[in-house]
PAKE-816105 format. One record per residue: x negated, y, z of N, C-alpha, C in turn; residue in one letter. Coordinates in steps of 0.02 Angstrom, whole numbers, plus 50000, padded with zeros to 5 digits. Example, Ala and Ser with C-alpha at 12.3 -4.5 7.8 and 13.67 -1.06 7.14 Angstrom:
<sites>
493404971650390493854977550390493404983550390a493584988850354493164994750357493555000250394s
</sites>
This chain:
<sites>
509905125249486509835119149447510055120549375x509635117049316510055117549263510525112349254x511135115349257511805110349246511985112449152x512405106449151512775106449103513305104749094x513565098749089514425098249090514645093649148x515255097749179515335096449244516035091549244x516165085949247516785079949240517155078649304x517785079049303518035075649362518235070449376x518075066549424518105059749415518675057549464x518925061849468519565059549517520365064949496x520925062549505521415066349479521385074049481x521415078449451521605086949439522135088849420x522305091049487523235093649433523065099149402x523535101349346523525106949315524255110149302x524155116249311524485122349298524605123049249x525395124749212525455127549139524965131749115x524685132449058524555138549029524935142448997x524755147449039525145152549006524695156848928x525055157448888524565158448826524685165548796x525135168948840525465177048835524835182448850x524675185148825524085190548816524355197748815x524535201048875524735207548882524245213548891x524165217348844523665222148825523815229548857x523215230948905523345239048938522745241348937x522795248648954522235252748966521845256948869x521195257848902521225262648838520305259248832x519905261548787519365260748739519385263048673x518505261448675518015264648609518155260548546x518405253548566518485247448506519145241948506x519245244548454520035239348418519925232048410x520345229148437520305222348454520525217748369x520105212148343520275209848291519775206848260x519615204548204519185202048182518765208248153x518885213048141518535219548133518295222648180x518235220648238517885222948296517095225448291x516745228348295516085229548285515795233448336x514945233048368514755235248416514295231848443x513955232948509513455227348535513395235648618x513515230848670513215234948728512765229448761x512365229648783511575226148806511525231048877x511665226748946511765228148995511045228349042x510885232149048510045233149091510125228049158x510575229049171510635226349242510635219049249x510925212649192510855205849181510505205749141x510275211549098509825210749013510235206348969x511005206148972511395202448919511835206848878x511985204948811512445209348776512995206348764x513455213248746514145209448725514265213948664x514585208948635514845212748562515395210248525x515745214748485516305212048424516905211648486x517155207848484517775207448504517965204848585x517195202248611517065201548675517225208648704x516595212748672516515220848716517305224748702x517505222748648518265227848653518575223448708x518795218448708519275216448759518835216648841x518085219048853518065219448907517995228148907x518335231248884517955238448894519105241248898x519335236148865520115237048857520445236048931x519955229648957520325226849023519895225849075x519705232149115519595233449159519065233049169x518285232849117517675231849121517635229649188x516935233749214516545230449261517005229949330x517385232049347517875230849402518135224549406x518415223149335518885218049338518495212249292x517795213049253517645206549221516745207249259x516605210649289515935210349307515285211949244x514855213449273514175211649216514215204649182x514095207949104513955198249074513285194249112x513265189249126512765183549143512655178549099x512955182249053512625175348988512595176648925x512445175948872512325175548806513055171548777x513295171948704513705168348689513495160248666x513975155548717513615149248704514295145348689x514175141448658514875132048622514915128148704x515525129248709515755125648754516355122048772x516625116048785517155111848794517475113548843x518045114648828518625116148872518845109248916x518905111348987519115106049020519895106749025x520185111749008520875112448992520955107448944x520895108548893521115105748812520595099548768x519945099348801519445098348766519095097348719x519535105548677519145109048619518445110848641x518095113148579517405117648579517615124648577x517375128748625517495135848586516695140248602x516875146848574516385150048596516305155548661x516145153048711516235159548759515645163448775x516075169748813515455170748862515575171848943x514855172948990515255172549072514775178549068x515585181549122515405186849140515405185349235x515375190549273515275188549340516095186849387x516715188649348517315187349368517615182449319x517475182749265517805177849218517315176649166x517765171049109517375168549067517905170948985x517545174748946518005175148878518025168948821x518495165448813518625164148747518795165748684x518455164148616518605168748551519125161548540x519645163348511520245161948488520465161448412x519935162048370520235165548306520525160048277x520835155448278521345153048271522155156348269x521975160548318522625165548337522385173848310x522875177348303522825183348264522855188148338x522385195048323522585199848347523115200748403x523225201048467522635203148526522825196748542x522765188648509522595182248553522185180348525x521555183748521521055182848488520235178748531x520685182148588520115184748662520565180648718x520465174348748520875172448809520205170948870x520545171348925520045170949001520305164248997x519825160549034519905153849044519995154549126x520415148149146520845148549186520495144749242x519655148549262519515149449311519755146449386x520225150449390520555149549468520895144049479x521255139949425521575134649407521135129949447x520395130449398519715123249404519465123549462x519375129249491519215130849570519675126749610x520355127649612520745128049687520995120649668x521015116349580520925110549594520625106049638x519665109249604519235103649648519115105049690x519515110949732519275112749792519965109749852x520455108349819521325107649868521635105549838x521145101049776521805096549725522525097749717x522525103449738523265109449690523425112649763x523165109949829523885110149881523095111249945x522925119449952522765120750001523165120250073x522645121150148523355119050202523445126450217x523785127450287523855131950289524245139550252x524535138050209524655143750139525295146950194x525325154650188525955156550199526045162950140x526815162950135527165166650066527265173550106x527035178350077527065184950086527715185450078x527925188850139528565192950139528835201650134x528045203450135528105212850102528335212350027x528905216350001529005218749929528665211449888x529185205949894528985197349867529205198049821x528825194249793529055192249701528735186349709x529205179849687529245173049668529205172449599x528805166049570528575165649510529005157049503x529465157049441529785150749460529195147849432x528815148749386528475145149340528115138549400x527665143649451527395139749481527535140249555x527975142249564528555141149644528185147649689x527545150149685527175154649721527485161349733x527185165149778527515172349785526875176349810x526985183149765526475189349780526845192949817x526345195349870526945201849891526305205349911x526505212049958526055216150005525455219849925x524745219249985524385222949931524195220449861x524095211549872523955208249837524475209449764x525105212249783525805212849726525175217649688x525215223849725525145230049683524415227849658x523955224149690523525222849639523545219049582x523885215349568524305212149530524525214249469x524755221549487525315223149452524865227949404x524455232949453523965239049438523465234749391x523255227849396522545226449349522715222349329x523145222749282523245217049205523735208549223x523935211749267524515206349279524475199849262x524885196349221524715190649186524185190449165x524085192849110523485192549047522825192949094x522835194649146522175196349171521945191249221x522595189849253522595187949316522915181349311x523315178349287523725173349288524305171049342x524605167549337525225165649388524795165949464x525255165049506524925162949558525015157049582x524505152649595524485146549627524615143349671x524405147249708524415145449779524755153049832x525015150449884525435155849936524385160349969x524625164650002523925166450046523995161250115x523155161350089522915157850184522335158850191x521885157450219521465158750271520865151850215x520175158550202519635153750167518945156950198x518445153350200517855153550212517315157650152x517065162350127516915163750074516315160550072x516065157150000515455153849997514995161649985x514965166349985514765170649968514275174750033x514755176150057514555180850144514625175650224x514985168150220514895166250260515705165650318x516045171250287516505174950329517335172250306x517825171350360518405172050319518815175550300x519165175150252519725181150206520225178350220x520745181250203521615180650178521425179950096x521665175450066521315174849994522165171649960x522255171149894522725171549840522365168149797x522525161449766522375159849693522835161049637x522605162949583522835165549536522605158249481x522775159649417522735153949382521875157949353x521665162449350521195165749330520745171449377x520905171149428520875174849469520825174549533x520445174049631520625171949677520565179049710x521115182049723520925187149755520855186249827x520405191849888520135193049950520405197749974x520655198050027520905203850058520195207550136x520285209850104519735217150137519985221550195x520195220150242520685226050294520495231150308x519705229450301519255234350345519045239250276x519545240350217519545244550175520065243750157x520295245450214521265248650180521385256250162x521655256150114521775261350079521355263350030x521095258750011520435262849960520335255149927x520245258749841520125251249793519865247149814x519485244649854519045239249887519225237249932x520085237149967520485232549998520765226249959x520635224449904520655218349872520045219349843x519845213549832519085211749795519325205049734x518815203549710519005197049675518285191749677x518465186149700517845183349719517305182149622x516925180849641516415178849567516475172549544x516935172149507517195165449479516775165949432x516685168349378516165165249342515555165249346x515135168649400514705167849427514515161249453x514865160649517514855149949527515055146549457x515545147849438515585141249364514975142049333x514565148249318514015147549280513455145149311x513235147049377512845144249426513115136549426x513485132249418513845126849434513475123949390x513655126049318513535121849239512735125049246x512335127049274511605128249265511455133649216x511705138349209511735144049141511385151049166x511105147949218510795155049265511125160749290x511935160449304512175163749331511965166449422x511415161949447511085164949509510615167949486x510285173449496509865176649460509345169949544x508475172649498508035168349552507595172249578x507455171749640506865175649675506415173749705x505935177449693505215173549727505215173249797x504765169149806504415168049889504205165649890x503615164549960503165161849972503205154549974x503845150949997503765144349996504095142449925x504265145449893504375142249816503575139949795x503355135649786502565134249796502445128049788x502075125349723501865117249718501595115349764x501635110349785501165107449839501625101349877x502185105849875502595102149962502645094749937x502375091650007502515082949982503215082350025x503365083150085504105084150123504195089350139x505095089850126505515093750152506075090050198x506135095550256506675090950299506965098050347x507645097450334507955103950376508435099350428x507975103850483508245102450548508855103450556x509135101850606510135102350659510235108650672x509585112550660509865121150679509745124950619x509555120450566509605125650472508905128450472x508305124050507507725127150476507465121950444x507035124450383506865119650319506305119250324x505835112950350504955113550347504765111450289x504315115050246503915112650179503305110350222x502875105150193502485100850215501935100150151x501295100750176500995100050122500345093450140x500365085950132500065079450159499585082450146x498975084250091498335085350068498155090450118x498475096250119498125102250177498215100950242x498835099650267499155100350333499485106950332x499345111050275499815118050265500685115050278x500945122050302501835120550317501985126650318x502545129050323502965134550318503705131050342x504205136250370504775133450409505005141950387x505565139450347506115143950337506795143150372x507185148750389507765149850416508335146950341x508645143350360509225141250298509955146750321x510145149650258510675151950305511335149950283x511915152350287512755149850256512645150350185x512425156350154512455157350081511925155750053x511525150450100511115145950043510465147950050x510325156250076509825159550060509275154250116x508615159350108507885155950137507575159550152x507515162450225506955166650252506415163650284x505795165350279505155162450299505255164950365x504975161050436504945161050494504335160250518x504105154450500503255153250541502895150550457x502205149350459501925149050418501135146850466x500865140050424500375137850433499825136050398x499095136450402498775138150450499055145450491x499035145750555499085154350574498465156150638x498025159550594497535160850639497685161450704x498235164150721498475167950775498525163650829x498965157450784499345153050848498745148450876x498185148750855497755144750890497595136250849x497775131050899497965124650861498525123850811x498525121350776499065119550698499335114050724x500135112550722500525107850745500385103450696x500155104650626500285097050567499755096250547x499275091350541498625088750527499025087550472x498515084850422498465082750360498715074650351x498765071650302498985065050326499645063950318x500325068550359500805063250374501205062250300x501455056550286501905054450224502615055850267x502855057350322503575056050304503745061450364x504265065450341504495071150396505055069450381x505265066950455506145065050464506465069750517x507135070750502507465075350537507645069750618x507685073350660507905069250738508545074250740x508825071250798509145073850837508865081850881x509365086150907509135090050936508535095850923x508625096750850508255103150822507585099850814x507335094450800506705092450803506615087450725x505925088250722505865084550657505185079050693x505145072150658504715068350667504395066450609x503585068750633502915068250577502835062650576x502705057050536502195048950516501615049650475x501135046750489500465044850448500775036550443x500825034750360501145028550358500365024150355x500115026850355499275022250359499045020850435x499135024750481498625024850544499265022550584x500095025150585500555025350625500715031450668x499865035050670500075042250692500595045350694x500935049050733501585050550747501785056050796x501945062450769501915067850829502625070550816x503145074150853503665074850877503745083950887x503945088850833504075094450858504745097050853x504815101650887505505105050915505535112350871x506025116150847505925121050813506625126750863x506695129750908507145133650925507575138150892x508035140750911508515143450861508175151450842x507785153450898507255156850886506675158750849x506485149450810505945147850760505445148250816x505685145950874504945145050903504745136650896x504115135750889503985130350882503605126950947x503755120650960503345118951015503365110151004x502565108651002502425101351000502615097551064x503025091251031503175087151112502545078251096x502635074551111501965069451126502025066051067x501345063351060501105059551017501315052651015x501465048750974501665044550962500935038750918x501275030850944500755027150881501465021750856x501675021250827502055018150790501785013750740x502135010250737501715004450687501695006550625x500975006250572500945008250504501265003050459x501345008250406501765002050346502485005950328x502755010750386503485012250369503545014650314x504015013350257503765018550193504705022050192x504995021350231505535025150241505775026250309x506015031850330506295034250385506965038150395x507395037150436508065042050435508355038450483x508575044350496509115044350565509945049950540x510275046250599510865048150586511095052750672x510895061150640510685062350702511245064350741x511945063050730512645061450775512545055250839x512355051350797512385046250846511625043550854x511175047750857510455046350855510095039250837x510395035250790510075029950795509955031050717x509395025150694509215027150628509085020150585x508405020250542508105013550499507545018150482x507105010650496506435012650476506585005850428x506005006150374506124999250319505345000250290x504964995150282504384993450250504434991250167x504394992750118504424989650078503974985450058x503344983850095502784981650057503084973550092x503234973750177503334964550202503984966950211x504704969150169505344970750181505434971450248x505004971750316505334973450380505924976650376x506154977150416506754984150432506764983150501x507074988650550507044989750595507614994650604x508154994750642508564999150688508475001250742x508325009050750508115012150806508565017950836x508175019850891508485024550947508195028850958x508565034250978508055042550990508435042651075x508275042951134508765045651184508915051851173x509515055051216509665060851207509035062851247x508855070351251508105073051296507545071251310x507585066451239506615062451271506455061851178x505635059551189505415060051115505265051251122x505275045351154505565039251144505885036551053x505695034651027506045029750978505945022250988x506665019251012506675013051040506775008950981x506725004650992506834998750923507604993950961x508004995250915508564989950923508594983750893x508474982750841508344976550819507894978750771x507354972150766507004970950688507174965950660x507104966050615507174959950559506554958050516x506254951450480505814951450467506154949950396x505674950550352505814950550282506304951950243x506794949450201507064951050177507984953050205x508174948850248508834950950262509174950550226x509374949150169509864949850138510054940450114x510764939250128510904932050134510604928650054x510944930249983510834928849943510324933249889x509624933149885509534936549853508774936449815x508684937549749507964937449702507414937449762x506944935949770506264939549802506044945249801x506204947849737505934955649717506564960449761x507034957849796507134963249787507024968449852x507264976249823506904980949870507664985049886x507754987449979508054992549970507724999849951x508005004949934507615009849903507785015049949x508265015949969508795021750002509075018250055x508905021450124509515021550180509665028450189x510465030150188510765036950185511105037450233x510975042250275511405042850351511945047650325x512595047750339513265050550328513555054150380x513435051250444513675055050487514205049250510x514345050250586514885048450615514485039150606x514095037750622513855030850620513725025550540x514035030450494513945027650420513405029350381x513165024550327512605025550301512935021350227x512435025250184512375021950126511815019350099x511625011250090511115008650056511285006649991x510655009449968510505008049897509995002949895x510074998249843509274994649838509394989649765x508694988649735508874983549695508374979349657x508134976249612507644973249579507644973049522x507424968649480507524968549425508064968249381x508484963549394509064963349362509714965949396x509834968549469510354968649474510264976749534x511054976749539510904983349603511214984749664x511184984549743511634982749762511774990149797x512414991849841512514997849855513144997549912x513074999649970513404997850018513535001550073x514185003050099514385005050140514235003250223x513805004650278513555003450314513815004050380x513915001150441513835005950513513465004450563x513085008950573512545004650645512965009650716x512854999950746513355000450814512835002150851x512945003850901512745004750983512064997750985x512464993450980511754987850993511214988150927x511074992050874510824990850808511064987250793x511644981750755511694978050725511894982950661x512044981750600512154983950542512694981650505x513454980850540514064975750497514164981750424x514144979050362514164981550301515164982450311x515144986950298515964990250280516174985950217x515874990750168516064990150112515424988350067x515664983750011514874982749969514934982949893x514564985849846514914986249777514144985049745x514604977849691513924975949661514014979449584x513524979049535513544980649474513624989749503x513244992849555513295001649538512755002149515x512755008749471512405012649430511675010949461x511315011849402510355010749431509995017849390x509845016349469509065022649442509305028149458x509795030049519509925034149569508965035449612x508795041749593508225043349636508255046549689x508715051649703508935054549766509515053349784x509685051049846510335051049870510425052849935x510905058749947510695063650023511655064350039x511685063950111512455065550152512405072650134x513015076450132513075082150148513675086150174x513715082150225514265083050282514945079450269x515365082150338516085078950329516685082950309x517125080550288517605084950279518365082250278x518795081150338519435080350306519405073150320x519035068350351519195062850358518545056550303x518155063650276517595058950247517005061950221x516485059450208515855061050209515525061450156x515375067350139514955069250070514555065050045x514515062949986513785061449955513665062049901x512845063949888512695067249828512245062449816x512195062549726511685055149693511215058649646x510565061549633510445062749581509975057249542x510105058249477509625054549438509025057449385x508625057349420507985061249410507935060149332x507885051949306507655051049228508175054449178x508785055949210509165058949158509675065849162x509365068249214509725075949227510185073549273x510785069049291511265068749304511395068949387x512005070749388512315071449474512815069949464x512805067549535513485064049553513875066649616x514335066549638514655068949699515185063049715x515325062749792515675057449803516105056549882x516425055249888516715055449947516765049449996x516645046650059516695041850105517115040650119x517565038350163518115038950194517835035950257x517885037950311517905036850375518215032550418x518845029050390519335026650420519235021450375x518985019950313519035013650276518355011950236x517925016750238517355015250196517025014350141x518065015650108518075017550028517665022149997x517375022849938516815028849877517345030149846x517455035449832517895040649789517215045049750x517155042749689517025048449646517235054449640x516955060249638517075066549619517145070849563x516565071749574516335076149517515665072349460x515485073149413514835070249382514635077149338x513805077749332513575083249310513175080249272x513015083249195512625081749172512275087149140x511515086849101511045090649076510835095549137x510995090249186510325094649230509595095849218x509325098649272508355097049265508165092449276x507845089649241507585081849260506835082349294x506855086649322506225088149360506325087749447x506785088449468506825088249542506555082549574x506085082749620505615079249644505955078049733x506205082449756506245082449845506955085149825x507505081049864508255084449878508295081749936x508685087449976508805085550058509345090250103x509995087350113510475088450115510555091550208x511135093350198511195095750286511965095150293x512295094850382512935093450367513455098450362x513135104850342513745109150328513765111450241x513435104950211513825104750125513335108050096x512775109750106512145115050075511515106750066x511435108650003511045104049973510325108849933x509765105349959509025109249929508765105449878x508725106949828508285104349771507595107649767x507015101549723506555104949746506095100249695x505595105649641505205103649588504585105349603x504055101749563503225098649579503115108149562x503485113349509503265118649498503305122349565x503415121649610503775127149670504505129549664x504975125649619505525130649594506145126249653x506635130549679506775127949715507725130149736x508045125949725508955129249712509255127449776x509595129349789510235129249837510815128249828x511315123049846512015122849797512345119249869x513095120849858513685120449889514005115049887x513975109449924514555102249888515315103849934x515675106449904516315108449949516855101649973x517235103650005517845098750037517895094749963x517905097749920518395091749863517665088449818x517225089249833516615087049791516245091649754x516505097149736516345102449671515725102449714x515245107449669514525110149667514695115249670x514565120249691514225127549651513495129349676x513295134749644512465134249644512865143449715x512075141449732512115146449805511355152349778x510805149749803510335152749782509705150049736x509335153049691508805151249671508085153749673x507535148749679506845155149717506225149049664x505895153849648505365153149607504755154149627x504235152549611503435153849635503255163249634x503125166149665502825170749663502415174449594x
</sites>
């Protein structure tokens, strides 16, 4: 996605800065305003020069700051919220300083700080304090010890690395899928590696400025082609087992990719296929909704046509019965925890609360309602969005001309719909709004707004039904046409060009970008 400036909309503690700049190691170029030079890296096609390339060639080049991923660009500090000029490299991000003389000319921005904020609002669980060869930091109460010390100590200590934040515990890497023994640093999160002990690559350092730049949209994911990066798709909908069907209404063409932890997209089946004989998707359907139980459900909103397939963890595909459902639905979703869903007409406001059984392709109707439903309200008005959350909650959006309404939902056992929570006067002209899982006692949600780049992130609460703002993004692409979320925090974006991103909404709201894939 192209991002741009990323806001937090909920408290961030922060860490002193430390503003001490301790200088080691050796190089081709003297650090200062006399710095001169330019290296232009084949491998990102970016250069660095002047006083960037001395302080990354002084402190630990590509080991310790990665390939540059960006050009030098003006950017606002969420520390201080000056302008400065940086650049991102794949471990950190440089700031020019010249305000300050010779060697605080050049500071790393404090990375690890903005991470382990929006990720554990200062206070991951789990943390335990190393007791090999410990060293306690009063500054920020933390302790290094074991290998993590000597890495510490061996690659630029402070100046490089910053205090430590947090004790070690136990993290999930958005990267490989897998968990580490991991260390936050104020600039730095280091990984512990076992299965390369004794050799430099028993600590690693995750790609912090890689996600911050992938985050803010600066192309820090490099993008790769494939076959389903491809104009056409009218729906996307990823099934309960992480496969993603592109849908094309005009052909009946489809493709079903494997989704995996790090975001990525492997092609699995692909249609027309001479091979397989009959084609599971005629032409026609407007709406592919996710079910329960690895299955997605096709609609023709004109005829009611309605067919029911299953996708195995295998990618085998197999059609279950045809359906006639009544035409007119112009929205569909289910909440596939507790299998019940909303169908809603906008043209005669029907709505309808329905049922999937567990082991049958059945969609029962729990209640309908005729027209409008809503006690006080204009004629015009429309809901736009029903958003399944998980755990029986939903979020509706809807609104008319003058006003907007937005509401916290739960459908019981009998379909009825008692509203939790309801908030009038929210934001308008939300075009996508998708769950993307639970975490911790509440339920993701993501808002984008197509007319003006912007995203939103937001939290549920489960136990009360409260919206907690997160995060807000702005100078996105204002092109995303299809977003469609899943419940382990992986969100798909998706433009009329074929271009198509992958991004991360973590426990605390943050974004980071995962993968990106382009047309062929």
């Amino acid at each position: 996605m192209n991002r741009g400036t990323r806001v937090a909309l909920g408290k961030v503690s922060k860490v002193a800065v430390a503003l001490t700049i301790l200088f080691g190691g050796t190089g081709s170029y003297t650090s200062g305003a006399g710095a001169a030079g330019s290296r232009t890296f084949p491998e990102t096609n970016k250069t660095v020069s002047g006083i960037f390339l001395d302080y990354w060639n002084n402190h630990g080049g590509l080991a310790q700051q990665g390939f540059p991923i960006s050009d030098e660009v003006q950017e606002k500090s969420n520390i201080d919220g000056k302008t400065y000029t940086v650049q991102y490299f794949e471990r950190a991000v440089f700031e020019k300083h010249p305000e300050n003389v010779a060697p605080y000319d050049v500071l790393l921005s404090l990375l690890g700080s903005t991470l382990y904020s929006s990720k554990y609002n200062g206070n991951a669980p789990g943390q335990q304090a190393s007791n090999t060869r410990a060293r306690t930091f009063p500054e920020t109460g933390k302790t290094i010890g074991g290998v993590f010390r000597t890495y510490w100590e061996q690659n630029g200590g402070l100046a490089q690395q910053g205090y430590p934040i947090s004790n070690e515990f136990k993290e999930k890497s958005a990267t490989d899928g897998k968990t580490y023994t991991v260390q936050y640093f104020e600039r730095a999160v280091f990984e512990l590696h076992p299965e390369n002990a004794g050799k430099p690559s028993e600590v690693l350092l995750s790609l912090l400025g890689t996600f911050r730049l992938g985050a803010k949209g600066g192309g820090g994911t490099p993008s790769l082609s494939a076959s389903f990066a491809a104009p056409g798709w009218t729906s996307i909908a990823i099934s309960t087992n992480n496969f993603v069907l592109f849908y094309n209404a005009a052909s009946g063409n489809a493709e079903i990719a494997k989704l995996g932890a790090d975001g990525s997209l492997t092609t699995r089946l692909r249609f027309p296929d001479p091979a397989a004989g009959a084609e599971p998707f005629a032409p026609g359907f407007t709406l592919i909704v996710t079910l329960p139980d690895s299955r997605w459900l096709a609609y023709n909103k004109t005829t009611g046509a309605a067919i029911i397939v299953t996708i195995s963890d295998e990618a085998e595909l197999s059609e279950g019965d045809s359906a006639e459902l009544a035409p007119g639905w112009s929205y569909m979703a289910f909440d596939t925890q507790t299998r019940r869903g909303v169908f809603y007409n906008d043209a005669t406001l029907a709505r309808a609360t329905v049922y999937n059984p567990a082991g049958g392709n059945e969609i029962i109707t729990l209640k309908y309602f005729e027209g409008l439903n809503r006690p006080v309200a204009p004629t015009d008005f429309r809901w736009s969005q029903f958003v399944p959350l998980g755990s029986g909650f939903w979020f509706w959006y809807g609104n008319n001309t003058v006003d907007i309404e937005a509401s916290i939902v739960r459908i019981d056992s009998d379909g009825t719909a008692p509203t939790v929570k309801k908030f009038t006067n929210f934001d308008v002209d939300w075009t996508h709004i998708v769950g993307a899982g639970a975490e911790a006692g509440g339920l993701k949600l993501v808002l984008y707004k197509k007319s003006k780049g912007i995203l939103n992130t937001a939290i549920v609460s489960t136990a009360t039904g409260d919206y907690a703002g997160k995060f807000a993004y702005s100078g996105l692409s204002a092109a995303w046409t299809i977003v469609a979320g899943v419940q382990n925090g992986i969100v798909l974006f998706y433009d009329e060009k074929g271009n198509i991103a992958t991004d991360l909404v973590d426990r605390g709201g943050a974004e980071t970008a995962l993968k990106r894939y382009s047309p062929k």
